[in-house]
Kinemage of the C-alpha trace (Angstrom):
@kinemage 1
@onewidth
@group {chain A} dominant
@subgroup {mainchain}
@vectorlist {calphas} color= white
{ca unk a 1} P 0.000 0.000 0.000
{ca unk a 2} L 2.701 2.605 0.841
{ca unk a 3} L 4.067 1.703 -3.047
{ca unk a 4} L 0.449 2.986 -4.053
{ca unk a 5} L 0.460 5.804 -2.171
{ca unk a 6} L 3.667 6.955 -3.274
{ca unk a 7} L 2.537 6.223 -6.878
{ca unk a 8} L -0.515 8.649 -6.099
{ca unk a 9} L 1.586 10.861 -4.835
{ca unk a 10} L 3.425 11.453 -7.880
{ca unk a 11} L 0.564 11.226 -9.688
{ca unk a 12} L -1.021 14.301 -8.071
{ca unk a 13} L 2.349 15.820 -8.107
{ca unk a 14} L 2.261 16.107 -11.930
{ca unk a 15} L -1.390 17.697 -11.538
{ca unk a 16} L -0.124 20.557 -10.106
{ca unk a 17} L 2.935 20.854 -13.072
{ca unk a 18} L -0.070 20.394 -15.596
{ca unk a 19} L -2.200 23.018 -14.066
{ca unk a 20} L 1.135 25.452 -14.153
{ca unk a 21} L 2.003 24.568 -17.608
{ca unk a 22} L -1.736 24.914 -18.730
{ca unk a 23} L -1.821 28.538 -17.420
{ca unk a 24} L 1.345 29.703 -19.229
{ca unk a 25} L 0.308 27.989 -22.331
{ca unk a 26} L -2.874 28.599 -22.186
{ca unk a 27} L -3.905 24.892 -22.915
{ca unk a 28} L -6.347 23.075 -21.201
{ca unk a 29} L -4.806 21.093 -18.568
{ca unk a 30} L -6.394 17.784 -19.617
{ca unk a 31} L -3.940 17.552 -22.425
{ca unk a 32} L -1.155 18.375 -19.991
{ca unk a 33} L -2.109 15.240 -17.850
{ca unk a 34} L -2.269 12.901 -20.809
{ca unk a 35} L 1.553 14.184 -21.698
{ca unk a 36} L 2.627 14.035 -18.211
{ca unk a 37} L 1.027 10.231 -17.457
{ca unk a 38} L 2.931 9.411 -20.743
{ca unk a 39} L 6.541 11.400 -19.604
{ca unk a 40} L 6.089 9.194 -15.959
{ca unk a 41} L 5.525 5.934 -17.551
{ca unk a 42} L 7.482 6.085 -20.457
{ca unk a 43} L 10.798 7.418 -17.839
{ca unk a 44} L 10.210 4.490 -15.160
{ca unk a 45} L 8.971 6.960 -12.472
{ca unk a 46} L 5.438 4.550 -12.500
{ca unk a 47} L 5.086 1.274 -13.406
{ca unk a 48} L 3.439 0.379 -16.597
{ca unk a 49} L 1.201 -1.967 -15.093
{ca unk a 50} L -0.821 0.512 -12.296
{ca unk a 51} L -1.650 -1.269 -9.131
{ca unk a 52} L -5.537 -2.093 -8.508
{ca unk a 53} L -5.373 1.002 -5.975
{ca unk a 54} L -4.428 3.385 -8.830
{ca unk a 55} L -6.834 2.281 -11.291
{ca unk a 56} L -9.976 1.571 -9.104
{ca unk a 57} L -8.840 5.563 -8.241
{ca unk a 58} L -8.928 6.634 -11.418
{ca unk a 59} L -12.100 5.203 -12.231
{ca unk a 60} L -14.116 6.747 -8.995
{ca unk a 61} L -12.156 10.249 -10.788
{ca unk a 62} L -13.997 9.781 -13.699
{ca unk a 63} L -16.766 8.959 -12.156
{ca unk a 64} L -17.229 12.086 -10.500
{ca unk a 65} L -16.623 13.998 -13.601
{ca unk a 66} L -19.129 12.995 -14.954
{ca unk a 67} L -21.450 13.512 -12.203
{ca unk a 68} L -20.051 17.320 -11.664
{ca unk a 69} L -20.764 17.619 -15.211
{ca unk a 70} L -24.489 16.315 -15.434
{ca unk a 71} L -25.271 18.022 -12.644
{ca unk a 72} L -24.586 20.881 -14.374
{ca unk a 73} L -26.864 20.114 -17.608
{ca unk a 74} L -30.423 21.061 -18.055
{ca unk a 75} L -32.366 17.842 -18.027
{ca unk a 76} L -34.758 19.368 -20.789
{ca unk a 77} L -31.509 20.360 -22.769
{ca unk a 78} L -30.319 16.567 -22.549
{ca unk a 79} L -33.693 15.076 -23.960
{ca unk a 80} L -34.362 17.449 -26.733
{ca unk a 81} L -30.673 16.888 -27.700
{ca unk a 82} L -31.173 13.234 -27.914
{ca unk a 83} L -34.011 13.874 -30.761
{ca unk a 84} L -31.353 15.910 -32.595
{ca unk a 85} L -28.625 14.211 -32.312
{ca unk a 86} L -29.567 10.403 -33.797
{ca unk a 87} L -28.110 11.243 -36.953
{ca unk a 88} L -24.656 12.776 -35.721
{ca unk a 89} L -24.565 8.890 -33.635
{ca unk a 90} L -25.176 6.891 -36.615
{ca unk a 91} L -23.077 9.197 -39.315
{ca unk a 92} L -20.200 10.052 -36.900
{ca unk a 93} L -20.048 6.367 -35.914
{ca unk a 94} L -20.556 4.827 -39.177
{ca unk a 95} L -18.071 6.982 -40.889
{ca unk a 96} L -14.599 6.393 -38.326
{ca unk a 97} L -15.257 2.464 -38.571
{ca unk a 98} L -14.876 2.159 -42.210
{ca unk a 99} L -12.139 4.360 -42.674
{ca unk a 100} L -10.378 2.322 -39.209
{ca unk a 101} L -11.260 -0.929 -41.128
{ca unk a 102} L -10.368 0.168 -44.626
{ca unk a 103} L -7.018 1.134 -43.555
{ca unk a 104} L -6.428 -1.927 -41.234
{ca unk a 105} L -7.692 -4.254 -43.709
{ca unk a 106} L -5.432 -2.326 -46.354
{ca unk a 107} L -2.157 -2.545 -44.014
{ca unk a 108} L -2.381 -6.187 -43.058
{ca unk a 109} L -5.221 -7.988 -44.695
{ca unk a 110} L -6.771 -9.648 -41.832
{ca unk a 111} L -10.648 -8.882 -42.105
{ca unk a 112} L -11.116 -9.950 -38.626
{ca unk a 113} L -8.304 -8.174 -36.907
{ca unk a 114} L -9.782 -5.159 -39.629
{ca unk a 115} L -13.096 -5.917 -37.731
{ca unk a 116} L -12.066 -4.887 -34.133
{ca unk a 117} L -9.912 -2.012 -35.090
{ca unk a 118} L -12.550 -0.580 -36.951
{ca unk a 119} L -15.022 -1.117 -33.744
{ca unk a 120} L -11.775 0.087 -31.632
{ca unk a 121} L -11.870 3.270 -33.433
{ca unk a 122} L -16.046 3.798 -33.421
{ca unk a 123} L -16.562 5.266 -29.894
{ca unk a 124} L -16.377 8.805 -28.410
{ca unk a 125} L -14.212 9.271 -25.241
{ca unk a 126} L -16.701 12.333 -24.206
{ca unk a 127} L -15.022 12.626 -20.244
{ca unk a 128} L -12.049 14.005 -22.244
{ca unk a 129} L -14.615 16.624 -24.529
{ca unk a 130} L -16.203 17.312 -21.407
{ca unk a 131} L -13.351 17.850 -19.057
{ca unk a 132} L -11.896 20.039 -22.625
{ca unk a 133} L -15.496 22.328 -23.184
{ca unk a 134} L -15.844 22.842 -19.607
{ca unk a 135} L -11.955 24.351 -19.104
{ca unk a 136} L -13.052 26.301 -21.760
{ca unk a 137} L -15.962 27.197 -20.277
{ca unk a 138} L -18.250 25.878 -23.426
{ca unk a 139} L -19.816 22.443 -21.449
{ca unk a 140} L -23.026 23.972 -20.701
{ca unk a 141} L -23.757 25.075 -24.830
{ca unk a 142} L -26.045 22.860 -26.765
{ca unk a 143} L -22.990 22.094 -28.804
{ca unk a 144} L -21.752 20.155 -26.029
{ca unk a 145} L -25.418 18.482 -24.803
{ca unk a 146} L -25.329 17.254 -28.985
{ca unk a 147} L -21.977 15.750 -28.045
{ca unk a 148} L -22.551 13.863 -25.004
{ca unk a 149} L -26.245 12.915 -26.544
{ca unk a 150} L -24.320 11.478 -29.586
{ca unk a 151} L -22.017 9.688 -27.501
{ca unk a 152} L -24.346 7.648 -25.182
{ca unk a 153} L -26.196 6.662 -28.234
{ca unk a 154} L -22.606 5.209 -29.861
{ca unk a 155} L -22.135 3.668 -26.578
{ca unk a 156} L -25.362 1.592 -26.819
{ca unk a 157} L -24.714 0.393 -30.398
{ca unk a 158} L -20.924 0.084 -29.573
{ca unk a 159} L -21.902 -2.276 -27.085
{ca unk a 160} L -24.497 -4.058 -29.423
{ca unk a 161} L -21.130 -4.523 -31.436
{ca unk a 162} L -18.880 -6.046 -29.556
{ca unk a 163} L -21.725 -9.056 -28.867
{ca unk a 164} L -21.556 -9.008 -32.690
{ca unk a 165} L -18.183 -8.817 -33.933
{ca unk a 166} L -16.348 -10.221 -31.368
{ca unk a 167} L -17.137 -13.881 -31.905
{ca unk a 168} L -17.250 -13.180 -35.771
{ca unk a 169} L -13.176 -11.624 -35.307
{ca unk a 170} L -12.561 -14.621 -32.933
{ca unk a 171} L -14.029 -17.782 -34.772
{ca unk a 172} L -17.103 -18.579 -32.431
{ca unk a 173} L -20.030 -20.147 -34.019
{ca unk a 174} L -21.960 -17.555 -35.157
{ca unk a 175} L -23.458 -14.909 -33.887
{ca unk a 176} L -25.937 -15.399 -30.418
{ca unk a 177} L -29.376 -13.061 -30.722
{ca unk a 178} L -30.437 -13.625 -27.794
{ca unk a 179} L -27.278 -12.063 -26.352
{ca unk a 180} L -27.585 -9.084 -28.543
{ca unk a 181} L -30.933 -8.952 -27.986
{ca unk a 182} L -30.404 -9.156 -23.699
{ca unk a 183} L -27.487 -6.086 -24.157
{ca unk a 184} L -30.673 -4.053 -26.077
{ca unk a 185} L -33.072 -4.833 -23.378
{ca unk a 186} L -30.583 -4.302 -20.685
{ca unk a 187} L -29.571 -0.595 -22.331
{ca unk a 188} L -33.174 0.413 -22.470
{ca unk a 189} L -33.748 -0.809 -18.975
{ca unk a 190} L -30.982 0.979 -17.432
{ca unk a 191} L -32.710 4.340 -18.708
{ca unk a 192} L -36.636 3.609 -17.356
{ca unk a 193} L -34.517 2.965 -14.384
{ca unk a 194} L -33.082 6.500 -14.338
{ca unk a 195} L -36.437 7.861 -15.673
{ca unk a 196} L -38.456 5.981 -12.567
{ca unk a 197} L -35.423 7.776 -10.434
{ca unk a 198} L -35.605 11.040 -11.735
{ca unk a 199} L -39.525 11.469 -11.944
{ca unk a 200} L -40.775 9.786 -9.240
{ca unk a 201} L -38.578 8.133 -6.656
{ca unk a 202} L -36.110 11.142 -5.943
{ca unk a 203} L -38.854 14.112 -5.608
{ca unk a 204} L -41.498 11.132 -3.606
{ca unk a 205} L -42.573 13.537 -1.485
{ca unk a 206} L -44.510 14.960 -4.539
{ca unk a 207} L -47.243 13.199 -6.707
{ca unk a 208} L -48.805 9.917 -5.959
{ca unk a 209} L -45.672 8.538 -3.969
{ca unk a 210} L -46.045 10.819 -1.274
{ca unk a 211} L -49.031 8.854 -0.139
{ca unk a 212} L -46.997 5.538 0.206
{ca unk a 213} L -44.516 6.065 3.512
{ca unk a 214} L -41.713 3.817 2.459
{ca unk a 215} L -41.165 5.926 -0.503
{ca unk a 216} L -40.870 9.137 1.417
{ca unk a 217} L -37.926 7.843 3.162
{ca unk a 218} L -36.395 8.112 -0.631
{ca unk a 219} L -37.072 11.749 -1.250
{ca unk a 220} L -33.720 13.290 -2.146
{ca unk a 221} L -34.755 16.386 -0.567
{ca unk a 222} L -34.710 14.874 2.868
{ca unk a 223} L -31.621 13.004 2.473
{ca unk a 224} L -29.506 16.417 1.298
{ca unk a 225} L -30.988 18.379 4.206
{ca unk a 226} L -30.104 15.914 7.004
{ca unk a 227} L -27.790 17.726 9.386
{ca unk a 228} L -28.044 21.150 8.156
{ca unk a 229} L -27.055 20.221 5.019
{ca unk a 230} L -23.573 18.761 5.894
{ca unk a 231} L -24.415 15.473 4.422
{ca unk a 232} L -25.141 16.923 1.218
{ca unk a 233} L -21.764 16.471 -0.975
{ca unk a 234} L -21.482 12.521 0.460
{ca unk a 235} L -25.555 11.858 -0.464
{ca unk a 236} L -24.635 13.039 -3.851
{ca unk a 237} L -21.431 11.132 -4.156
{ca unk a 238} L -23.232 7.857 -3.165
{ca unk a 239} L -25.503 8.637 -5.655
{ca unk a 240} L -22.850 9.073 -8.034
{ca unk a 241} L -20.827 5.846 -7.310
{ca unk a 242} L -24.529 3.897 -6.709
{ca unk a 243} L -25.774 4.386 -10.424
{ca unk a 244} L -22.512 4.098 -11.864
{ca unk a 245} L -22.851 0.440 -10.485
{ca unk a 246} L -26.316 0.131 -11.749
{ca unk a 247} L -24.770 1.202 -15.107
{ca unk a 248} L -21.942 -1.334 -14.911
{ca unk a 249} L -24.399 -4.012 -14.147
{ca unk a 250} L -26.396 -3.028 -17.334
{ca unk a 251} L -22.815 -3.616 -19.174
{ca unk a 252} L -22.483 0.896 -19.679
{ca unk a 253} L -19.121 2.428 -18.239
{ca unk a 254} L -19.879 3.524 -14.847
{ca unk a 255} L -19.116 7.083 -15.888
{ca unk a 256} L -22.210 6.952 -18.277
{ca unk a 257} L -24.875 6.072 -14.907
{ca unk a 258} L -22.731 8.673 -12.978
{ca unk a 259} L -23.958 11.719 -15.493
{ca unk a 260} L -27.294 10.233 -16.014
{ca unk a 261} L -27.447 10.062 -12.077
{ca unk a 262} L -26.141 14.115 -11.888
{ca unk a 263} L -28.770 15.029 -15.077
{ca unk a 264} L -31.618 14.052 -12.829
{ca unk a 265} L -30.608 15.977 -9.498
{ca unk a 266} L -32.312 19.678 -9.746
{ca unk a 267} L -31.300 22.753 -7.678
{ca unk a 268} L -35.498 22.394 -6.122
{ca unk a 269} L -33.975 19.527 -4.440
{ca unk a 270} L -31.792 22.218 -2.313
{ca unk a 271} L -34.431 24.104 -1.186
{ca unk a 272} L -34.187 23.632 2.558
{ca unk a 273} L -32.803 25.665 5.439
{ca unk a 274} L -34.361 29.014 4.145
{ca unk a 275} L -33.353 30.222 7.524
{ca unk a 276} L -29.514 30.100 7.327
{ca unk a 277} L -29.335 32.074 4.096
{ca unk a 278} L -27.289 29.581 2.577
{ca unk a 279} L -27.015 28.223 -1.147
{ca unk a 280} L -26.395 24.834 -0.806
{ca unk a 281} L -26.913 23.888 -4.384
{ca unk a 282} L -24.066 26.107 -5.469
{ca unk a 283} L -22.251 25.459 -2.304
{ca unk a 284} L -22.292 21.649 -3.199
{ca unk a 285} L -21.478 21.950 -6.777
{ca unk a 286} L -18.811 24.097 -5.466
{ca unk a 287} L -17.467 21.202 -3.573
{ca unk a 288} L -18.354 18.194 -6.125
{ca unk a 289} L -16.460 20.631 -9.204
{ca unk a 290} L -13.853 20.649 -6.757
{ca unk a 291} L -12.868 17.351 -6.141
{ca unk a 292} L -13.896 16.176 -9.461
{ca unk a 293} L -11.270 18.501 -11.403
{ca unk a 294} L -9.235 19.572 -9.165
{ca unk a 295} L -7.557 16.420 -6.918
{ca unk a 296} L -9.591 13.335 -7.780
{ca unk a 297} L -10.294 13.506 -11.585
{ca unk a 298} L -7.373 14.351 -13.061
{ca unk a 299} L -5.518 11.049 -12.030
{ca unk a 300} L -7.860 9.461 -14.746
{ca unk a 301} L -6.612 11.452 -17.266
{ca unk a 302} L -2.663 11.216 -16.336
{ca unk a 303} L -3.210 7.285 -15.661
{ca unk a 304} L -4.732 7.453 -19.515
{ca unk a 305} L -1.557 8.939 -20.484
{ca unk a 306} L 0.791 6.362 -19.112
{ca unk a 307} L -0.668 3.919 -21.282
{ca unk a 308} L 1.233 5.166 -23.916
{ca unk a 309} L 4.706 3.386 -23.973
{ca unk a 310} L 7.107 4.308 -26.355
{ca unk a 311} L 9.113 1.541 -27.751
{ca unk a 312} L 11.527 3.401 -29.804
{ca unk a 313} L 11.151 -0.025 -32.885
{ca unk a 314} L 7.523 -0.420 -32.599
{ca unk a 315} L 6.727 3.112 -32.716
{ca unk a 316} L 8.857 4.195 -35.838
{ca unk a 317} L 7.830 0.427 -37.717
{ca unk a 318} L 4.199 1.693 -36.972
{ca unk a 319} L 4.324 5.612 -37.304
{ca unk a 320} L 3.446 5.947 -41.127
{ca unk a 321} L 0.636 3.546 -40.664
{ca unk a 322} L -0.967 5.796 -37.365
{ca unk a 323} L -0.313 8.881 -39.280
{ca unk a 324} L -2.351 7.894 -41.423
{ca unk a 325} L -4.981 6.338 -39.859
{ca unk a 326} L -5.264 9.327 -37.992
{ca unk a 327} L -6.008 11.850 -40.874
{ca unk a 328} L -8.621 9.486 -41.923
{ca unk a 329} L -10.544 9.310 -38.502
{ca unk a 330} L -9.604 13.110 -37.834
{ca unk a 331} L -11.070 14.248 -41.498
{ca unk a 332} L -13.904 11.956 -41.454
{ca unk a 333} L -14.861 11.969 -37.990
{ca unk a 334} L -15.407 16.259 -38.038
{ca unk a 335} L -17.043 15.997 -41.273
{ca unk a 336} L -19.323 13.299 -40.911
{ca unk a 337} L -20.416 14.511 -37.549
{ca unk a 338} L -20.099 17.719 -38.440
{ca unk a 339} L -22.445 17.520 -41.231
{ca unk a 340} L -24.619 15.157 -39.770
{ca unk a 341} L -25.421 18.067 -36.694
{ca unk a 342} L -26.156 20.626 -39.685
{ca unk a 343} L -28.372 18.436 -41.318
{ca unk a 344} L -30.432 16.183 -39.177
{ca unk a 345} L -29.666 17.762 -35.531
{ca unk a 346} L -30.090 21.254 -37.367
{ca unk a 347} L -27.082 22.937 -35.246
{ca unk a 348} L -25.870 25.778 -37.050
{ca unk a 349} L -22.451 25.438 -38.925
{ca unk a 350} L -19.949 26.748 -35.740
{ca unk a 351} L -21.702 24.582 -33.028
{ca unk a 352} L -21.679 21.644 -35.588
{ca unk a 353} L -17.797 22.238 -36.597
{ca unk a 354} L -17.134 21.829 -32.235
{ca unk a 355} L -19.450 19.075 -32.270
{ca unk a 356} L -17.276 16.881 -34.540
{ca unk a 357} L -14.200 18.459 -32.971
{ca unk a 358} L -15.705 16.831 -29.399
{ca unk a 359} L -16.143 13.936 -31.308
{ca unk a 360} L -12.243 12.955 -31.945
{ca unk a 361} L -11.212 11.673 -28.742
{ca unk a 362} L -10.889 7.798 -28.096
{ca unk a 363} L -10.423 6.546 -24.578
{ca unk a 364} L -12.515 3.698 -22.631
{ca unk a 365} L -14.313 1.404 -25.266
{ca unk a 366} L -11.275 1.479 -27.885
{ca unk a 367} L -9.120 0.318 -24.681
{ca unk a 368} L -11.806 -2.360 -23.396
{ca unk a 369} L -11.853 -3.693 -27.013
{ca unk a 370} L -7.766 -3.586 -28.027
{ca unk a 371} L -7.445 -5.581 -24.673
{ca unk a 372} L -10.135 -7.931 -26.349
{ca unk a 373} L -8.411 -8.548 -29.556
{ca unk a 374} L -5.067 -8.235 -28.425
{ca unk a 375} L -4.615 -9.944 -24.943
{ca unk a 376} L -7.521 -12.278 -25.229
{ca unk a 377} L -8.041 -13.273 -27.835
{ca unk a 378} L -4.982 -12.761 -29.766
{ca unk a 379} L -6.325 -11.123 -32.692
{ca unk a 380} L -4.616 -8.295 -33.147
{ca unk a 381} L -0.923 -8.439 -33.794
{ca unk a 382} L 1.438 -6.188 -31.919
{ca unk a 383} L 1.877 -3.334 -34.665
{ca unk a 384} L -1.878 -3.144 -34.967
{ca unk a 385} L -2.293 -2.781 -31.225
{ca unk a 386} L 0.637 0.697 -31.075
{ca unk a 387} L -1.200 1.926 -34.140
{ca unk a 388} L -4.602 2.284 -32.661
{ca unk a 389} L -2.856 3.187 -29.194
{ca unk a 390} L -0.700 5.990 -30.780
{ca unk a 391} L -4.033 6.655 -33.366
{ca unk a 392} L -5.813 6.843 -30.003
{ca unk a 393} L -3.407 9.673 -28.341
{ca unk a 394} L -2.935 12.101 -30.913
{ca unk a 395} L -6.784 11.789 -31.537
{ca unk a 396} L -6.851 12.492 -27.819
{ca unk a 397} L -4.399 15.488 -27.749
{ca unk a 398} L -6.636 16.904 -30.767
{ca unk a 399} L -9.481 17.432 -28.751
{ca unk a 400} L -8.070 20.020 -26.400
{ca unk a 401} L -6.416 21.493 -28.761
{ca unk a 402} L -9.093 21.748 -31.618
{ca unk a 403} L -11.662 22.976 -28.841
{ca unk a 404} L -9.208 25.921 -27.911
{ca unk a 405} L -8.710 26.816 -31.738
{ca unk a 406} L -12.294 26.831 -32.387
{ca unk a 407} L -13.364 28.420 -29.302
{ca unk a 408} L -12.587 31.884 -30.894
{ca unk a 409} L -14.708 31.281 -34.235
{ca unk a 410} L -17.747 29.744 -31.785
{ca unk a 411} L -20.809 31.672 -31.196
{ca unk a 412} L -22.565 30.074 -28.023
């Protein structure tokens, strides 16, 4: 344990270089954390394997990102984004995996290795847009509710995928329905769940529930104002870390049940205490921003960076190949997603150009699916793996840095 801790240590030690570095280069400090997790790992000053500690860390940091950041968002905002933003899904999904598998296919002419990087290369990493719009203080635009609207929606049918493809890539027998059809059902019953949540369960002590006593003992209200308010922060934590298990259950990355669970928490809910003339909605978002990009969060993003390890013959054998591959994902991800928010979600043409900026990053589902193919089942050969990882990275670094260029040429 005192290894982890020192591990963290250094970890959090690097958060404060970022945050210095992002304020005299006036870059977001998310892409300083992603070079600085690299520069540990990639020197020997943390391992390359992160203990349990470090990652199950990480992952409650992301968690909470997502939280802060839902809890931010206009529930009406997130549901009339959803209706405009099925076509910038399917197009700015559709569009990534057949260049990814074109290429693939083209550089070593495996159609089932093609298979996975192309499905590797399909989903949105939108904790790193997020994290990026809100530094830039653009996460609360509908530009970025048509991001994060898009991205849940590639998440479902990414997961639908991997049922598909992976036994296809691997060899199994076929493909199994019922599976694919159990991921469907469990997607859409993860959100009535959050629906039943948000509508009735939370405010109980309104509408028909308040007549049933049990239920009243669930109204968030109560909870939140339970010593003066100084169990507020850890209510909405649990909360946090509770539905992010529920999602996990339902096969989503916890993150995803984390900002559903924030996107159904109002500001009414704070409404107690009158007397004390205190704001404890803004005092707890205060508090929940605080931890969640400031000393907790960022350790996801630098432990993202240290998987990127430079192997000096590898990396040069594979660097025409991921140069490549990256133009092709970084042209046709902005315009197909782009294009797809001017048409169908009817964005106008700045907010669509930052919506397929936000779109560029690659982070948990192209991980959970190279360790798939690679390490499990031995699909993908080692050059393909460091092409999609290093593919993955600079798409990552482009998002910060696309956002910031943009930023001046968006109208919110």
């Amino acid at each position: 344990m005192h290894h982890d801790l020192a591990i963290l240590a250094v970890i959090w030690f690097s958060v404060f270089i970022a945050s210095y570095m992002a304020d005299k280069t006036r870059l977001t400090p998310v892409l300083w954390y992603l070079f600085l997790g690299s520069l540990l790992v990639n020197l020997g000053i943390v391992p390359e394997q992160m203990p349990e500690f470090i990652h199950n860390f990480s992952e409650l940091g992301i968690i909470i990102i997502m939280f802060a950041l839902g809890f931010e968002e206009n529930t009406d905002n997130f549901i009339s984004g959803i209706k405009r933003s099925w076509g910038i899904a399917f197009f700015g999904a559709l569009v990534p995996f057949v260049v990814a598998y074109s290429l693939t296919l083209y550089y070593w002419n495996d159609k089932n290795m093609a298979l996975l990087c192309g499905l590797a290369m399909t989903a949105t990493a939108v904790s790193l847009t997020l994290v990026s719009l809100k530094s830039e203080g653009l996460n609360r635009t509908m530009a970025a509710t048509g991001i994060m609207t898009s991205a849940i929606l590639d998440d479902i049918a990414s997961l639908a995928l991997v049922a598909i493809l992976v036994p296809i890539a691997a060899g199994e027998t076929g493909t199994d329905i019922i599976g694919i059809a159990i991921i469907l059902a469990k997607a859409v019953g993860f959100f009535l769940i959050i629906a039943v949540l948000g509508k009735w369960i939370f405010p109980s002590e309104k509408g028909v529930l308040k007549f049933i006593p049990a239920f009243n003992l669930f109204s968030l209200k109560n909870v939140l104002s339970m010593g003066k308010g100084e169990y507020a922060v850890l209510s909405l934590l649990l909360i946090a870390v509770a539905v992010g298990l529920l999602a996990h259950y339902f096969g989503f990355h916890p993150a995803i049940g984390a900002y559903m669970a924030g996107l159904v928490i109002h500001s009414d809910y704070f409404d107690f205490h009158k007397e004390q003339n205190t704001d404890y909605f803004e005092q707890s978002r205060r508090i929940v921003d605080n931890v969640a990009f400031t000393w907790i969060g960022p350790v996801f993003f630098v432990a993202l960076g240290t998987k990127l390890i430079f192997y000096p013959d590898v990396f040069i054998s594979v660097l025409p190949e991921s140069l490549l591959l990256f133009a092709g994902l970084f042209i046709g991800q902005i315009a197909s997603a782009a294009i797809a928010a001017y048409y169908t979600g009817k964005f106008d043409w700045p907010s669509s150009l930052m919506i397929g900026f936000g779109m560029l990053g690659r982070a948990e589902l192209a991980f959970v699916v190279m360790n798939i193919a690679f390490v499990q089942y031995k699909i993908m050969t080692l050059e393909a793996f460091y092409t999609l990882m290093l593919t993955a990275f600079l798409l990552n670094i482009s998002v910060p840095l696309s956002i910031r260029w943009w930023k001046t040429k968006f109208k919110n």
